[in-house]
Backbone bond lengths (Angstrom), bond angles and torsions (degrees), N, CA, C in turn:
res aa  C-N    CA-C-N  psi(-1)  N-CA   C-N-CA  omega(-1)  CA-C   N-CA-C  phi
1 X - - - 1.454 - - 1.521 109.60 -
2 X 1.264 107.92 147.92 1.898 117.95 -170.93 1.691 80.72 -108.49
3 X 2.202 84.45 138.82 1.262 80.53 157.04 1.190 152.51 -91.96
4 X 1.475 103.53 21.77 1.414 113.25 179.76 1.346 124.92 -54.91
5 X 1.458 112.89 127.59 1.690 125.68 161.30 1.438 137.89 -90.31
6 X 1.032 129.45 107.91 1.348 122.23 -173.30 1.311 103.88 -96.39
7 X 1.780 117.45 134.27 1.348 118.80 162.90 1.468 96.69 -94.76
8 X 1.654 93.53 143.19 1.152 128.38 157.06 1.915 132.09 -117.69
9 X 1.034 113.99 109.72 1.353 95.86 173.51 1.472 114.20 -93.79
10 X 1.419 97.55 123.02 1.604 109.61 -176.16 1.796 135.09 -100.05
11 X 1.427 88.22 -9.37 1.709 73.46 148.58 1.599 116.20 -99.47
12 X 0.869 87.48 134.64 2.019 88.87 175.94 1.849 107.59 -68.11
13 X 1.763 93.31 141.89 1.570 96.97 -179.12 1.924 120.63 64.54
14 X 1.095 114.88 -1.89 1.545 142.07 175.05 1.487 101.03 -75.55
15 X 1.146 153.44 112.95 1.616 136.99 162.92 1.377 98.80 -130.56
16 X 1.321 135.32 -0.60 1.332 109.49 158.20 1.576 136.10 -99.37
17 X 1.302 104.92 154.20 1.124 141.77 -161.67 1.833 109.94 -37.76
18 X 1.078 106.21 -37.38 1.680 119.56 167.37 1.137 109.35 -73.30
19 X 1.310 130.81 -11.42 1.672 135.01 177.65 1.697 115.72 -123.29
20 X 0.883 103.53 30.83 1.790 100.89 -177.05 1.455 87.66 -122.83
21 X 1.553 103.66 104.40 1.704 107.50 143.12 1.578 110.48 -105.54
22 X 0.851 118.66 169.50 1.350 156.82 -143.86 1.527 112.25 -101.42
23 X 0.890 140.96 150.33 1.534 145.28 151.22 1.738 107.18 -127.48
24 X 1.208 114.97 107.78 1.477 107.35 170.39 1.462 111.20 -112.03
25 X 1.163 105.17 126.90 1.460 107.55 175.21 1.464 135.26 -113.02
26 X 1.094 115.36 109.08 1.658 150.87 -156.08 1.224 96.10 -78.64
27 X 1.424 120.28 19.63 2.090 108.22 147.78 1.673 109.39 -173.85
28 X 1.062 161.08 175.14 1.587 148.56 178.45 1.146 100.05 -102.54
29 X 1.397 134.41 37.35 1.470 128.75 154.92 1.349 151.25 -105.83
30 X 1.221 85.31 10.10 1.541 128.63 -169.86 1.690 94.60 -33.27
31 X 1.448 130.83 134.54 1.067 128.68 145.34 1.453 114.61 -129.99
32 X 1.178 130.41 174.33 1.531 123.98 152.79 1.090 151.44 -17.65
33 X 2.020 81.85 -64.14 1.490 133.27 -159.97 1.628 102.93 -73.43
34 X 1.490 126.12 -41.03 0.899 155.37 -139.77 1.705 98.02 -107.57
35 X 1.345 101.47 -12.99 2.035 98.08 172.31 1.388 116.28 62.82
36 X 1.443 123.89 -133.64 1.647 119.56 -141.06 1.987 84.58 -118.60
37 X 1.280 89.75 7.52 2.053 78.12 -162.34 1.367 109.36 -64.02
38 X 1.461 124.29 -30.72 1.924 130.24 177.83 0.950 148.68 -75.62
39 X 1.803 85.28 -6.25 1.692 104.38 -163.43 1.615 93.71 -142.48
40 X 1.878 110.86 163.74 1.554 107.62 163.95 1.367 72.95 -153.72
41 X 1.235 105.94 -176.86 1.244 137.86 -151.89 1.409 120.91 -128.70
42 X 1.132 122.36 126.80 1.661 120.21 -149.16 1.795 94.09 -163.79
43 X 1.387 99.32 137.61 1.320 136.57 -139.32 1.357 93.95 -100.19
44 X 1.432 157.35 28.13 1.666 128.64 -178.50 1.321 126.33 -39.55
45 X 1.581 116.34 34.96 1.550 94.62 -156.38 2.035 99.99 -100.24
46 X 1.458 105.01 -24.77 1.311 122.38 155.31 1.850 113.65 -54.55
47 X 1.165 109.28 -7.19 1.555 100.74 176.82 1.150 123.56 -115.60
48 X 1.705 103.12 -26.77 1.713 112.82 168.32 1.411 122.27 -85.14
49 X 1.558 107.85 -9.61 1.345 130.67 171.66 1.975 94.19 -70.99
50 X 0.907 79.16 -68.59 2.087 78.97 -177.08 1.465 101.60 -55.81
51 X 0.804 112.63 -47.44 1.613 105.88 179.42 1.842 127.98 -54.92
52 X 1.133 98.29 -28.22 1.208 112.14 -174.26 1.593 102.65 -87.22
53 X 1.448 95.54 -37.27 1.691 97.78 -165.29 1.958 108.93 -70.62
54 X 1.644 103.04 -14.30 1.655 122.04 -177.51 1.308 87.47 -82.65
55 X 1.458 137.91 -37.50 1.667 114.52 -178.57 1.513 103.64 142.97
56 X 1.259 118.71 -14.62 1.413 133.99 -176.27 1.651 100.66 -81.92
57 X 2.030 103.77 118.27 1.274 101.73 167.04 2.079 117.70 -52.16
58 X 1.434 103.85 175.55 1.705 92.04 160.23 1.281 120.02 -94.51
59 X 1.333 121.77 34.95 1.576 109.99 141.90 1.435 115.97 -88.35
60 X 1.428 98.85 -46.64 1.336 109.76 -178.78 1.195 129.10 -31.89
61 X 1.772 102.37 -52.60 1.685 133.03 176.44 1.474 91.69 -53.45
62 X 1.812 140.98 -52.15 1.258 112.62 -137.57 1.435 84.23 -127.06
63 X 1.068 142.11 44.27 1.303 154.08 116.09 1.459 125.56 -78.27
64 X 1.613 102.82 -40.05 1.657 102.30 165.23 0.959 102.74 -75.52
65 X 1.362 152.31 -62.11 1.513 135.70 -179.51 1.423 138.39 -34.10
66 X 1.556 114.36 -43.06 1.158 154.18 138.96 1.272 106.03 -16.52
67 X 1.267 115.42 -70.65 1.833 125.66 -168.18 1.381 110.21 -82.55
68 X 1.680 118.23 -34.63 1.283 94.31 160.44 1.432 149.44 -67.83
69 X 1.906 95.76 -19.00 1.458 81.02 174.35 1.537 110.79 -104.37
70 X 1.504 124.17 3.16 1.480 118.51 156.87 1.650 124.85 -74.38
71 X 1.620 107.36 -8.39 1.434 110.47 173.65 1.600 116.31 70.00
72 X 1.014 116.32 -67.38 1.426 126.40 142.25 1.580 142.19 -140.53
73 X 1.265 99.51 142.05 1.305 91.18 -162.09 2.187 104.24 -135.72
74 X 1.210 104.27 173.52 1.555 115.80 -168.08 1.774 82.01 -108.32
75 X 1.345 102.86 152.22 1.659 115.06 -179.01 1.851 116.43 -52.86
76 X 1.503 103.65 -35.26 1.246 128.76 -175.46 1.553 110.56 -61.17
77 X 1.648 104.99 -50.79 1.599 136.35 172.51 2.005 94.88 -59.55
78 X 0.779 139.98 -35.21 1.491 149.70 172.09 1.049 103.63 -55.07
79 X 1.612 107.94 -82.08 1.289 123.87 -171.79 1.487 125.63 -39.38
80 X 1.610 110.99 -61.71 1.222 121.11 171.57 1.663 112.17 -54.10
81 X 1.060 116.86 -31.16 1.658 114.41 -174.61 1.551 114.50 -103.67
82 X 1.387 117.13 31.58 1.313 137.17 -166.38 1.757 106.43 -143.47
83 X 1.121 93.05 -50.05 1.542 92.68 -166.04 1.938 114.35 94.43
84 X 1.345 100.53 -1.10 1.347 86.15 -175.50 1.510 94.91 -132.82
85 X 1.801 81.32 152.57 1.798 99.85 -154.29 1.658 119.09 -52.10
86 X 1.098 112.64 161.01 1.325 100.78 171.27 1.820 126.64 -44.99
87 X 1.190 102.42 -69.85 1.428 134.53 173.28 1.682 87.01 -26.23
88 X 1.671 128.26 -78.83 1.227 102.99 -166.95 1.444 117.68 -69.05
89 X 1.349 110.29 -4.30 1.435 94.22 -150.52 2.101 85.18 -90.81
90 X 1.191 122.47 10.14 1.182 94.53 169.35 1.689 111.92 -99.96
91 X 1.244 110.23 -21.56 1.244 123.12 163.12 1.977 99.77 -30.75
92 X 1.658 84.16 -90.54 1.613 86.42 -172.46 1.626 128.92 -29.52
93 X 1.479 111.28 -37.30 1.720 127.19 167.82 1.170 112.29 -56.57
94 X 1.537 123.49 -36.25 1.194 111.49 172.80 1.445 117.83 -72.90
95 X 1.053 100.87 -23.12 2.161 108.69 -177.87 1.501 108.70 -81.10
96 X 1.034 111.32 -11.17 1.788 127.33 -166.80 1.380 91.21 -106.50
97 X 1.551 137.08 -13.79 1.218 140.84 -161.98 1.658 98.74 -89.10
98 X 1.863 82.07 -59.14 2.075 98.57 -170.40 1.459 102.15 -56.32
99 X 1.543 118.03 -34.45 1.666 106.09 -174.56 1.147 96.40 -97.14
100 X 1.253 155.58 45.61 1.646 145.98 121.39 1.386 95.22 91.29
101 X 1.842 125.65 35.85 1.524 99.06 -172.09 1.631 82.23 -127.96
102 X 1.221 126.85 25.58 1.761 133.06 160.05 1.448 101.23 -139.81
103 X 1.527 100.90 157.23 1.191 106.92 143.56 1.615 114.20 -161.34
104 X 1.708 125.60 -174.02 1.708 94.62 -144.49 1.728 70.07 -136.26
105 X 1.664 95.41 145.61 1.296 107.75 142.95 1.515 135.63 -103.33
106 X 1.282 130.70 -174.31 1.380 108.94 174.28 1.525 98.90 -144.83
107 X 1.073 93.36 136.46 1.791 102.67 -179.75 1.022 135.88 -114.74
108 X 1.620 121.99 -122.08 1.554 104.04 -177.24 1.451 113.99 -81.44
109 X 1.414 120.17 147.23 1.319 109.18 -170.59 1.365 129.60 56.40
110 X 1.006 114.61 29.12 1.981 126.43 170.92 1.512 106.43 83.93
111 X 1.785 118.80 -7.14 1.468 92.47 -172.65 1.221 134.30 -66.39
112 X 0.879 117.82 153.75 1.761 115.88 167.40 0.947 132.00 -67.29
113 X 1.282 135.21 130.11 1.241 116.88 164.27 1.896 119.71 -149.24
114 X 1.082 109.47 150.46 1.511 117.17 -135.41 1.543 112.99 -116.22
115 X 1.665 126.71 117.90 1.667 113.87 -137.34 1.622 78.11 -142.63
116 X 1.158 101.01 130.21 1.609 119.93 -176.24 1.615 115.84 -67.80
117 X 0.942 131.22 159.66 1.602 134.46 -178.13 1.167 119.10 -84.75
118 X 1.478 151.81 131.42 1.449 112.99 157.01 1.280 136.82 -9.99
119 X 1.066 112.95 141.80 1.968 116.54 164.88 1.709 93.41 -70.64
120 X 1.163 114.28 -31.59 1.919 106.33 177.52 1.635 114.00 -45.63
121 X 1.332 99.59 -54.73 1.684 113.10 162.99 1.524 105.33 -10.27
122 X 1.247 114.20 -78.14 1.626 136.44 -159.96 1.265 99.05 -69.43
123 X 1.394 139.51 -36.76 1.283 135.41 -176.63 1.516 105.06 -66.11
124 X 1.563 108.00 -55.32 1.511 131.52 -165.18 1.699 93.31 -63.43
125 X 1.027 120.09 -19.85 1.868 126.66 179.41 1.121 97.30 -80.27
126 X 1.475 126.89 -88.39 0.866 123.21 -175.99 1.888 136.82 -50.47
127 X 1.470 100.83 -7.04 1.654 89.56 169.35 1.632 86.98 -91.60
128 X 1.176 140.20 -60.19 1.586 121.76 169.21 1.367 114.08 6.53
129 X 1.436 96.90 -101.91 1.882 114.86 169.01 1.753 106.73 -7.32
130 X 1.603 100.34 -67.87 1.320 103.54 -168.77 1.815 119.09 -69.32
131 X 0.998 99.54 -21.97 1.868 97.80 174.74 1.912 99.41 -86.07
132 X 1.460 125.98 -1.10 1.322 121.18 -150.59 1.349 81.65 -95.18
133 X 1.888 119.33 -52.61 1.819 121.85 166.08 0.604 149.26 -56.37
134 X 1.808 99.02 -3.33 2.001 105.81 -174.44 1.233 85.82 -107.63
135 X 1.396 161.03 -50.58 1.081 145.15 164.01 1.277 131.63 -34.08
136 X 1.694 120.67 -33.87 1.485 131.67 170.34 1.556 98.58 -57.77
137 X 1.669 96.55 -59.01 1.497 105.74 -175.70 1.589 130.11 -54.96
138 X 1.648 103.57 -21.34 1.882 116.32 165.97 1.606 93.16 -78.51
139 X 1.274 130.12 -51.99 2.019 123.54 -178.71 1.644 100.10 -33.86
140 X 1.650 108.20 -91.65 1.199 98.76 150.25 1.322 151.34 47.99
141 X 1.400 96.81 -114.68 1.703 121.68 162.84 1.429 114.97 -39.92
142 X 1.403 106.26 -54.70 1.798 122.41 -175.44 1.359 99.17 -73.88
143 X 1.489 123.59 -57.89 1.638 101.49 174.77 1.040 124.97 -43.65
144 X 1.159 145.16 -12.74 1.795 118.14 -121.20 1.977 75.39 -114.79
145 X 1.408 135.44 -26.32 1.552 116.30 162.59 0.953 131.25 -22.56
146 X 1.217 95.95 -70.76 2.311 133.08 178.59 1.298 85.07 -53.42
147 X 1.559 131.85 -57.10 1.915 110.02 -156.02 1.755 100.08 -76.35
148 X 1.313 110.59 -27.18 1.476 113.63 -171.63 1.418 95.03 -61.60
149 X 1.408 121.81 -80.62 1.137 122.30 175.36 1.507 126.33 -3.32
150 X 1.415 117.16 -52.19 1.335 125.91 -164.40 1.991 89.99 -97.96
151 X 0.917 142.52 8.68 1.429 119.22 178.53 1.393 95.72 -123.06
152 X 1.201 108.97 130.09 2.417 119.26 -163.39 1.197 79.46 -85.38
């Protein structure tokens, strides 16, 4: 079995994020005829949910997802395995760029091509974030005398 995954979004006209399951398919032979045996069905919606909730719009989320398990990929290679158009989807690469969760090589003939970050990245962000609030939250703490003070 190849590990290739294909997203699919399967309800039609559906684009949110609480409704996108998945079709991954566990070989390129997929036919009709051939029934449920190639494929199962797998849920990202627990991952773009976290993703979103770290700060990442849902393109972002399913473009980073996307790239991690294509490793690398050409914008086109995105697009098609995203569902979302080219045009935005370079937008989003560039926003996936500023937060350190892409970065691009260039190959033969100038193309681009676009290689996901660690998932460590996002951890290493998010304990950031979290030492960035407990410190607001020690400012804070020490103000809140001085503001008491001033409210009778």
């Amino acid at each position: 079995m190849s590990k290739s995954v294909s997203f699919q979004n399967n309800l039609q006209g559906q684009e949110s994020i609480d409704s996108w399951p998945l079709l991954l398919y566990t070989d390129n032979s997929y036919s009709q005829s051939e029934g449920y045996d190639n494929f199962c069905w797998y849920d990202l919606t627990m991952s773009i949910k976290t993703l979103t909730e770290f700060g990442l719009s849902e393109k972002e989320a399913k473009i980073y997802i996307a790239l991690l398990e294509l490793e690398i990929a050409k914008i086109s290679d995105l697009a098609k395995k995203t569902g979302i158009n080219r045009s935005s989807a370079y937008v989003v690469l560039e926003e996936l760029k500023k937060k350190e969760l892409v970065s691009v090589s260039v190959g033969e003939g100038g193309v681009q091509k676009y290689i996901a970050s660690s998932p460590d990245v996002l951890l290493a962000q998010a304990d950031d974030k979290a030492r960035k609030q407990m410190n607001i939250k020690e400012k804070v703490k020490k103000t809140i005398p001085e503001l008491k003070a001033l409210h009778p």
